[in-house]
VODRENNU-203516 format. One record per residue: residue in one letter; x, y, z of N, C-alpha, C in turn. Coordinates in steps of 0.2 Angstrom, whole numbers, plus 2048, in hexadecimal, padded with zeros to 3 digits. Atoms other than C-alpha are relative to their C-alpha. Layout:
<nodes>
AXYZXYZXYZ;...
</nodes>
This chain:
<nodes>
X8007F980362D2F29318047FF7F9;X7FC8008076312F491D804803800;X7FC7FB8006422FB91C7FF8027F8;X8007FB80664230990D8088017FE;X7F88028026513059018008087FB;X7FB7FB80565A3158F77FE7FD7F9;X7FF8048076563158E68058057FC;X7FB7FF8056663178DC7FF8017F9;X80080180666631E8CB8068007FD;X7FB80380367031A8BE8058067FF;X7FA7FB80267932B8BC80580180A;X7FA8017F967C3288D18057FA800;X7FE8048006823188CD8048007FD;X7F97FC80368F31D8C1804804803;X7FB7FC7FD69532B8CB8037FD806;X7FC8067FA69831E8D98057FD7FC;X7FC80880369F3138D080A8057FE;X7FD7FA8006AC3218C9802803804;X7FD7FC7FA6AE32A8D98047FB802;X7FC8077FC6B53188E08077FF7FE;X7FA8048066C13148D0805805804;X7FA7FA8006C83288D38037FF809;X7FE7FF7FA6CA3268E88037FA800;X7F98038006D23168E78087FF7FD;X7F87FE8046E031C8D97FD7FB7FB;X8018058076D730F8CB8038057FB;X8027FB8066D531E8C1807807804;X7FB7FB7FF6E632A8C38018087FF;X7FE7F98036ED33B8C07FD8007F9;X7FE7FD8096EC3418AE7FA7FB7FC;X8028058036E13328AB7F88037FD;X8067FD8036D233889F7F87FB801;X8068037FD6C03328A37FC8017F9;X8047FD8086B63308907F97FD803;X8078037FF6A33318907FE7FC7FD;X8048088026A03238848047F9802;X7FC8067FC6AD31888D7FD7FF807;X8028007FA6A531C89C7F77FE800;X8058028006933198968037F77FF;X7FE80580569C30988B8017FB808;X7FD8027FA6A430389C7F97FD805;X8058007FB6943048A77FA7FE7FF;X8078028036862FF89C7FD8047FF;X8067F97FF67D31189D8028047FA;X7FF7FD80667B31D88F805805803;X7FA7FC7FF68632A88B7FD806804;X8027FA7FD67B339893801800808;X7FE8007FA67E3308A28047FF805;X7FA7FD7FB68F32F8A58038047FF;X7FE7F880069134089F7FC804807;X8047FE7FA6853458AD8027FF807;X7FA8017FA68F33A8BA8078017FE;X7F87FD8016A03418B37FE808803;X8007F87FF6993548B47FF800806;X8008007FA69534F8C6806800804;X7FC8037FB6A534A8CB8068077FD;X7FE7F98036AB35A8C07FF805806;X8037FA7FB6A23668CD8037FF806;X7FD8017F96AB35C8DC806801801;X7F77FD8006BC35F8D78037F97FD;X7FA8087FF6C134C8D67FF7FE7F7;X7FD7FD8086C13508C18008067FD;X7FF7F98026C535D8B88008017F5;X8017FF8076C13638A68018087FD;X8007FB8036C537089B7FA8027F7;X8048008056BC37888B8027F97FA;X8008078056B836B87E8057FA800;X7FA8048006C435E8857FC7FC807;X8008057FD6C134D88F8007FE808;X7FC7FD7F96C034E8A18047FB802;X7F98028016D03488AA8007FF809;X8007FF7FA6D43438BC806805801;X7FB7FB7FD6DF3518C58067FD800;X7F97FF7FD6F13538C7801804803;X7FF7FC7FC6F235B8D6808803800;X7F87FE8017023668D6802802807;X7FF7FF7FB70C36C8E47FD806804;X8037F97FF70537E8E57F87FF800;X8078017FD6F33768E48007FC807;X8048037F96F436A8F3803805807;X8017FA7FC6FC3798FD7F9806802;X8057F97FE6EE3868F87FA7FC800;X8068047FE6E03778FC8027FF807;X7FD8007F96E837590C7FF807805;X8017FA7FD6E93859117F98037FF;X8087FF7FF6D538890C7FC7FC805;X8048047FA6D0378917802803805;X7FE7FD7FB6DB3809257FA807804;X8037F88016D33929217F87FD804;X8088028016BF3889238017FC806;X7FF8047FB6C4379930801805808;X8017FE7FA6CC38193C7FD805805;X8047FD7FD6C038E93E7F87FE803;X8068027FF6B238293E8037FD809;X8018047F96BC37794B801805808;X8007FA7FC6BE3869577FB802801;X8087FF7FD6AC38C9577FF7FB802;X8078077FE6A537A959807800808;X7FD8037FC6B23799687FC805806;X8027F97FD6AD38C9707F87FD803;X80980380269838796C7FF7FB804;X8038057FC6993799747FC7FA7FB;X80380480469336F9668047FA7FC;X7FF80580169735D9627FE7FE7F8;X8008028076993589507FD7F67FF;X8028057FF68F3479518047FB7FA;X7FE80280769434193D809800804;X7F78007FD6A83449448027F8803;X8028077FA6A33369538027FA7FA;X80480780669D3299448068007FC;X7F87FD8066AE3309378047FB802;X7F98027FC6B832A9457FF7F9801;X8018078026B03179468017FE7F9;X7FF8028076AE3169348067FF7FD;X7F97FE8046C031C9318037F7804;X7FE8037FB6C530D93F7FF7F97FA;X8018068016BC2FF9368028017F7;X7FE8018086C13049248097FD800;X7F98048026D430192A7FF7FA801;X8008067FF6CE2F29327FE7FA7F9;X8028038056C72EE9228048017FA;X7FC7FC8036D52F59188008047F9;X8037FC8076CA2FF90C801805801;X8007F88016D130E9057FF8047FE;X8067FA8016C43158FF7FA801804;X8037FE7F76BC313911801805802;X7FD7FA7F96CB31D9197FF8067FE;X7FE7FB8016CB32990D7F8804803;X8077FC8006B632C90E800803806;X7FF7FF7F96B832B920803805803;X7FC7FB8006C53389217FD8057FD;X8047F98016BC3449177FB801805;X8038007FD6AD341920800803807;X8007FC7FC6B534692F7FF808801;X8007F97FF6BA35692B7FA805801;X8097FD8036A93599227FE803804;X8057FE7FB6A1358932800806803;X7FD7F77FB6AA36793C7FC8057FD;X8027F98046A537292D7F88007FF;X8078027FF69536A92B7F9803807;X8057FE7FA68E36C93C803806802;X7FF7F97FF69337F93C7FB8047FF;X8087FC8006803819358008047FB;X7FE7F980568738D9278007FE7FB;X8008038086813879158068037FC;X7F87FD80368E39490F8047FF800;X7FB80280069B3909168007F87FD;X7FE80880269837B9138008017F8;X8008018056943819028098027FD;X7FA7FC8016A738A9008047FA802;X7FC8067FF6AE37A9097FF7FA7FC;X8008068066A636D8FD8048027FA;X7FC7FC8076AE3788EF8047FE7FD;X7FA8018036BD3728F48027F7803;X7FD8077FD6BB3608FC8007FB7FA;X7FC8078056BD3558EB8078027FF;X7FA8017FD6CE35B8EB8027FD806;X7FE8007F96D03598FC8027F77FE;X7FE8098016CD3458F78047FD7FB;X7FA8018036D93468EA8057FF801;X7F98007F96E534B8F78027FC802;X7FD8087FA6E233B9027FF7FD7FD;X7FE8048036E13318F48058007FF;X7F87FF8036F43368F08037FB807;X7FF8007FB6F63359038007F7802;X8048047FE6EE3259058037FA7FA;X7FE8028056F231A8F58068017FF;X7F980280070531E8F7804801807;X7FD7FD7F970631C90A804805803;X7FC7FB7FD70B32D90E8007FF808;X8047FE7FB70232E91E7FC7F8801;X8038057FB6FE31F92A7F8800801;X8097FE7FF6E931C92B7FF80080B;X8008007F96EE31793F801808803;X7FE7FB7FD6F63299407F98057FD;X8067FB8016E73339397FC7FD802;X8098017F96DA329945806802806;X7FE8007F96E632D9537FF80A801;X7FF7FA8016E734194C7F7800801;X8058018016D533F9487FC802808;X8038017F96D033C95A802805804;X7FC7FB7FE6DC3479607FC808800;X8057FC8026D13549587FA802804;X8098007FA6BE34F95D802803809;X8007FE7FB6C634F96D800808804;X8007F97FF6CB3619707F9803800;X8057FC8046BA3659677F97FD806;X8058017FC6B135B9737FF801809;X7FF7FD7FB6B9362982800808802;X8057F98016B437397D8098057FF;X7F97FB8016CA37997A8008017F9;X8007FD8076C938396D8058017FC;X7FA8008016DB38896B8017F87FE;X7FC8098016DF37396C7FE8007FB;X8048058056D136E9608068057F8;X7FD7FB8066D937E9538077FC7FE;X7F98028026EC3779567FF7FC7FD;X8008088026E93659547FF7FF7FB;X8078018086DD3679448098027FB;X7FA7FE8036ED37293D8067FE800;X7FC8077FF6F93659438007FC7FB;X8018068056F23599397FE8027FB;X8018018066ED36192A8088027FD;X7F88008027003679298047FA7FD;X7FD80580170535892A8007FC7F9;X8048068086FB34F91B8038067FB;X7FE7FB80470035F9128088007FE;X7FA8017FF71135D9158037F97FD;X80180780571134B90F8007FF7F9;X80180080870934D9008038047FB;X7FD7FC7FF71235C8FD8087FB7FB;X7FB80180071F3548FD8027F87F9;X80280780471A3438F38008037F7;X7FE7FD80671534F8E48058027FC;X7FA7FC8057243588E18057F9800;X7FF80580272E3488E37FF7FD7F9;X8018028057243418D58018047FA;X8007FA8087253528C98087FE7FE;X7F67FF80173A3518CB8027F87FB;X80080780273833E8C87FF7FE7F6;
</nodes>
């Protein structure tokens, strides 16, 4: 049988390429992102790493103001609090229904291998996609375009977050596959209350961490 290969365009190709540089920390805080350095860099015209910049514009994981250059985030302390407390608000109402329903988050199952062989492989833009990935799922298979639209809103910060998290060992990747698990489990034993704690256990904690990481570095 012929396997049928993806065909990648040049303006997905750039936004990958980009997305990668921002999740592993190549590309920092405050760091500005120019369209013809970015065409100049990748071989591609300039239309089209303005195209793959205003992509990564709409996800959170850059940020642009009028007539000025877009820039990666500087996440501050009052932003990874009020992103925290939005994934909270959306997760653990997703992991609670999926626990109640009786419905299994299949993409979650996969998250949790994934995450396993990215430490094993010790790529940090594995853990971190992986980690997203997880949560995704819960909100995802809630079946709600609304609401997954209202949680994409906020999930390129969210990768911002674990990039910090992740890039300046706040947060062990063996304790977020043990949380991680900790999690599905509840949700696949139908404890609604557990799956709810657990979720907000663990996103505390990441909160807490980086929290804490930031303002260190603003005093600094």
């Amino acid at each position: 049988m012929r396997e049928q290969l993806r065909t990648v365009s040049m303006v997905d190709a750039v936004f990958e390429a980009l997305r990668e540089r921002i999740l592993t920390g190549e590309l920092g805080p405050d760091e500005v992102v120019y369209e013809q350095a970015t065409a100049e860099h990748y071989g591609a015209s300039r239309p089209t790493a303005k195209a793959a910049i205003d992509r990564l514009v709409s996800i959170g994981l850059l940020r642009r103001s009028a007539n000025k250059s877009a820039r990666v985030p500087r996440l501050t302390e009052d932003d990874v609090h009020d992103l925290y407390f939005s994934r909270l608000v959306i997760e653990s109402m997703a992991a609670s229904h999926l626990a109640t329903e009786g419905l299994r988050p299949e993409k979650a199952r996969k998250a949790l291998r994934d995450f396993d062989a990215a430490v094993k492989d010790g790529s940090v833009e594995g853990i971190i996609r992986c980690d997203v990935a997880f949560h995704h799922a819960f909100v995802e298979q809630l079946g709600s375009p609304r609401v997954l639209r209202m949680y994409d809103s906020i999930i390129g910060e969210a990768h911002l977050a674990m990039v910090v998290k992740q890039v300046h060992h706040l947060l062990g990747p063996k304790t977020i596959a043990k949380e991680h698990r900790q999690i599905y489990d509840a949700v696949e034993a139908g404890d609604a209350e557990a799956a709810r704690s657990r979720l907000a256990a663990h996103l505390h904690r990441s909160e807490q961490v980086i929290r804490s990481h930031v303002r260190e570095s603003a005093q600094a």
